[in-house]
N, C-alpha and C positions, 0 to 999 in steps of 0.2 A: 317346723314350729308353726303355730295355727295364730298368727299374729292378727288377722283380721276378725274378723267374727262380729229424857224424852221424849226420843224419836220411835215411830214405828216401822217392830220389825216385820208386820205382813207389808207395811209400802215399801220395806227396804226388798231392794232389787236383789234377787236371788241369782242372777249369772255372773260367772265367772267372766271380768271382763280384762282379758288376754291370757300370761299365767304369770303364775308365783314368782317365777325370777325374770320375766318380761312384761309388768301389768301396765298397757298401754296397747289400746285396738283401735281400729278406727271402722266407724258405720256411716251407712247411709241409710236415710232416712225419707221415705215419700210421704205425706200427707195428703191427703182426697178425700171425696165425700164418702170414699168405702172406709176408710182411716183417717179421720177428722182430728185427732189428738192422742198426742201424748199422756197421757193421765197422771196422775200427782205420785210421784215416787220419788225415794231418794237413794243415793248408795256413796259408800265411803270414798269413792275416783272422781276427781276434779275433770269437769267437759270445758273443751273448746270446740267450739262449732261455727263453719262460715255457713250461713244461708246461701245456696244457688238459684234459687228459683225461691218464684214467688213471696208470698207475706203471711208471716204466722202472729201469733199473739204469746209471749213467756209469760208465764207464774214462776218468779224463785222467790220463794220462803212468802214473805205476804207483798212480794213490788210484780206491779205489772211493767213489761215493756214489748212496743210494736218493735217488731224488725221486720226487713222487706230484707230482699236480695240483694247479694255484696255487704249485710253486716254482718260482724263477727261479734260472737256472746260467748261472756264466761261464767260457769256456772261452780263455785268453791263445792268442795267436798262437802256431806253430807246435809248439800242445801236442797230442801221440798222442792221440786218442780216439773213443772207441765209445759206442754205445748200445744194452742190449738187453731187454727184455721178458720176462715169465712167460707161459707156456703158457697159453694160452686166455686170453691177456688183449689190448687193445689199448691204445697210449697216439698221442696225438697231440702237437703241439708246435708252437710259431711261433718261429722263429728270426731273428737280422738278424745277417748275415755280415758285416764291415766289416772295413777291411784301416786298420792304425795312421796310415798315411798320412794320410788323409783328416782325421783329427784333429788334424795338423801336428808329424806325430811325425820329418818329415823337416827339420823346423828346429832351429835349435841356441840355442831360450830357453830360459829353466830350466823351465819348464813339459812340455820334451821332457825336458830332462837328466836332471832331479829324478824323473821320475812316468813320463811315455809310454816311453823307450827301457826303466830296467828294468821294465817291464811286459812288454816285447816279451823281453828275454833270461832274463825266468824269476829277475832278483833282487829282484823286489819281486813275491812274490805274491798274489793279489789272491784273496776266498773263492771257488770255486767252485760251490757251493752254499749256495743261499740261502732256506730255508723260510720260513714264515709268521711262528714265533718269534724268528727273526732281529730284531735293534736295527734293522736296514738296511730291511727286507720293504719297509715300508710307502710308505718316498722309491724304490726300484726300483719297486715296484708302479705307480706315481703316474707317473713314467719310461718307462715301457714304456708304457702306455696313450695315453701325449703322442705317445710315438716313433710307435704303429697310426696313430693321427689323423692328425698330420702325414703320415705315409707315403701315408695312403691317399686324404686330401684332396688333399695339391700346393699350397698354397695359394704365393704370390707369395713368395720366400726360403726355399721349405721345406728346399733344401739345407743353408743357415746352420742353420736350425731345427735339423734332425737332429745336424749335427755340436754343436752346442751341448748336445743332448740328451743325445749318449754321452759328449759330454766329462765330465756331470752326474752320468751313469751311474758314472762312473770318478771320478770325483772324491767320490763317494757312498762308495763300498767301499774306496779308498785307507786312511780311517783302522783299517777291519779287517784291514788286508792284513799282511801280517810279511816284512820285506826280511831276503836272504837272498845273502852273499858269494858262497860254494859250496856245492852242492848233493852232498846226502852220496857219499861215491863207490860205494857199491855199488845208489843209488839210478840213478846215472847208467849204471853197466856193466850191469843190468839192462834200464835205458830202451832203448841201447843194442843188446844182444844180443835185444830185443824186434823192433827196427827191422830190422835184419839179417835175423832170418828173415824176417820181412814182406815185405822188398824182395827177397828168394829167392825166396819161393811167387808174387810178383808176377813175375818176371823168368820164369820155368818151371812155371807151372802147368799149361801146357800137357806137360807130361813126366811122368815116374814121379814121385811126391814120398812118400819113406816116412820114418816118426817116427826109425828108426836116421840118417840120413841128414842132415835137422834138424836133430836133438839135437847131432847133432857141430858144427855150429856155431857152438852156444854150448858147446861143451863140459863138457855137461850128460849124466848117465845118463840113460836114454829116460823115466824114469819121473819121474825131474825135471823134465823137459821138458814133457812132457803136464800135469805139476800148474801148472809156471810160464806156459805158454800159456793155460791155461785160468784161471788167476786174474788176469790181466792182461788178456786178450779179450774173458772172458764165455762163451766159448764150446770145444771141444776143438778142435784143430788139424786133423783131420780131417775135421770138419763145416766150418770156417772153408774149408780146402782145396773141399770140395765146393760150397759157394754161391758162392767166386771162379768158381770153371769154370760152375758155371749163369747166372750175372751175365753172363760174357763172352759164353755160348752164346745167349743171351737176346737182349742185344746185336748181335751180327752176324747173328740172324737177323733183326732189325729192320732191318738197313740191306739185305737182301735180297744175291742172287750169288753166292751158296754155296748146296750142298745140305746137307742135315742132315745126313749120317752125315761128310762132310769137315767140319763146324764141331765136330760132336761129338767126333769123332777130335782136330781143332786143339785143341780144349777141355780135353783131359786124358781124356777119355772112350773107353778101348777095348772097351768095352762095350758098343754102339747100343741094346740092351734095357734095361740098367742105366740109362743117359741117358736115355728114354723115361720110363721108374719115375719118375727123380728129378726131372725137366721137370715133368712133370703136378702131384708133389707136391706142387711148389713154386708152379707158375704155375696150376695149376687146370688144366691145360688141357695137353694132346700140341704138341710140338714146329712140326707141320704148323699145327695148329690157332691156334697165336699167330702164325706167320706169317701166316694169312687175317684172322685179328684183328686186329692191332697197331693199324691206324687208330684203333680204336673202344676200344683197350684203355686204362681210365682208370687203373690201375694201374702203367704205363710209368714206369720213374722219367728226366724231362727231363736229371736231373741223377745220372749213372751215376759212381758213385766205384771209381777205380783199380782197388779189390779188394774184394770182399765183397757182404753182402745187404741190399740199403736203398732204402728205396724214396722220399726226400725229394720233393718237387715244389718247385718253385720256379716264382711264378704269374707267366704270360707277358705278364700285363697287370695292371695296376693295378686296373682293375675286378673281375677272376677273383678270386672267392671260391669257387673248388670246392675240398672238402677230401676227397672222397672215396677209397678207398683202391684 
């Protein structure tokens, strides 16, 4: 069993994360100046992640929060989010993907009614960041540690184990959480007109994509637009636009049958010099040159999200402890 490894459906995350009658994986994640962020995606599995290293910056849905090393963040099912890094800095993280299912959020006792379903719809919100001063730290900290063990031992019921774990997990931060009928409406038309362009630049990246163009959209002034992209993403629309097209370009040159200048043209790139520049900057390395690489390349991220720059691993085997970036 390979246990490690209006919304928009181009930002929803196209991998499988674990399987059908085991959906609960656990990854690690490096961030660096070669892989600077996470990009804005969402997908149906509830994340618990303790930061190891260093300090990143979260987007879930439209709240920012810094976390640094030793805090633990929860991220509810199908909530938008990103993650991204300061210059010349690196952070790492260990993450467990779990879909509400698995915790028997598809039964109808009051245990789904009460606590698991609004957890999944965003009316019972639960903290998503949790530092060291936190009431909670100390029973998540204790949690998570049980959760590595069990994961990484297998012992005889470790599945019961685990779901028992996260149910602990959630029933831990329940009494921090604040339930919530409806969500304010300009919280939502934001979310919203977030998703929209996302699932645009995801649907046509490969075409012209300019800020006038966008903005109309959301029917936003250009300059509105650029400030609301970028306080929502982490990052400007421009650079987000340009790390989709290297992501993809990255990507099928890994699966070989293309030549370069047809992937980088497919790519959004009518530039082939400009595509060269921006390849190398990114990947260390010229276009041809990751091609000859790829095998050996430990940086490859297994787990390639929809849209954007990230470079997560997700470990192929239970025994795999490389965290290298």
């Amino acid at each position: 069993m390979n246990t490690t490894t209006g919304l928009s459906p181009e930002q929803k995350e196209q991998a499988r994360h674990g399987e059908p009658i085991f959906p609960l994986i656990r990854y690690i994640t490096t961030l660096s100046d070669r892989y600077p962020a996470v990009s804005a995606h969402w997908h149906d599995e509830a994340e618990l992640t303790l930061i190891t290293e260093g300090r990143c910056t979260y987007h879930v849905q439209l709240d920012t929060f810094e976390a640094k090393a030793g805090d633990i963040l929860f991220v509810p099912p199908a909530a938008l989010h990103s993650t991204t890094i300061p210059a010349g800095t690196q952070m790492q993280s260990v993450t467990y993907v779990f879909h509400m299912d698995f915790l028997g959020s598809s039964s109808t006792d009051i245990c789904n009614l009460r606590y698991l379903t609004p957890i999944r719809r965003h009316t019972l919100l639960l903290p998503c960041l949790i530092p060291e001063d936190h009431p909670v730290f100390s029973r998540l900290r204790e949690l998570f540690g049980r959760i590595e063990a069990v994961y990484a031992g297998r012992p005889p019921g470790y599945e019961l184990t685990l779901r028992a774990l996260l149910l602990c997990t959630l029933s831990a931060l329940i009494p921090y959480g604040a339930e919530q009928d409806i969500r304010p409406q300009l919280e939502d038309e934001h979310t919203a007109k977030l998703k929209l362009v996302l699932e645009y630049i995801g649907e046509h990246y490969g075409e012209e994509l300019t800020i006038p163009q966008l903005s109309r959209l959301c029917f936003f002034s250009e300059y509105h637009f650029m400030r609301f992209f970028k306080k929502y993403t982490g990052t400007s629309c421009l650079e987000y636009i340009k790390n989709l097209r290297l992501e993809k370009a990255a990507s099928r040159l890994a699966q070989g049958g293309s030549s370069v200048l047809d992937i980088s043209l497919s790519c959004g790139f009518s530039n082939l010099s400009y595509f060269y520049r921006e390849f190398k900057k990114k990947y260390g390395m010229t276009p041809r040159q990751f091609i000859r690489e790829v095998p050996e390349l430990p940086f490859l991220p297994e787990r390639m999200y929809s849209a954007g720059s990230v470079s997560p691993r997700s470990e192929s085997r239970l025994s795999s402890t490389d965290t290298s970036s």
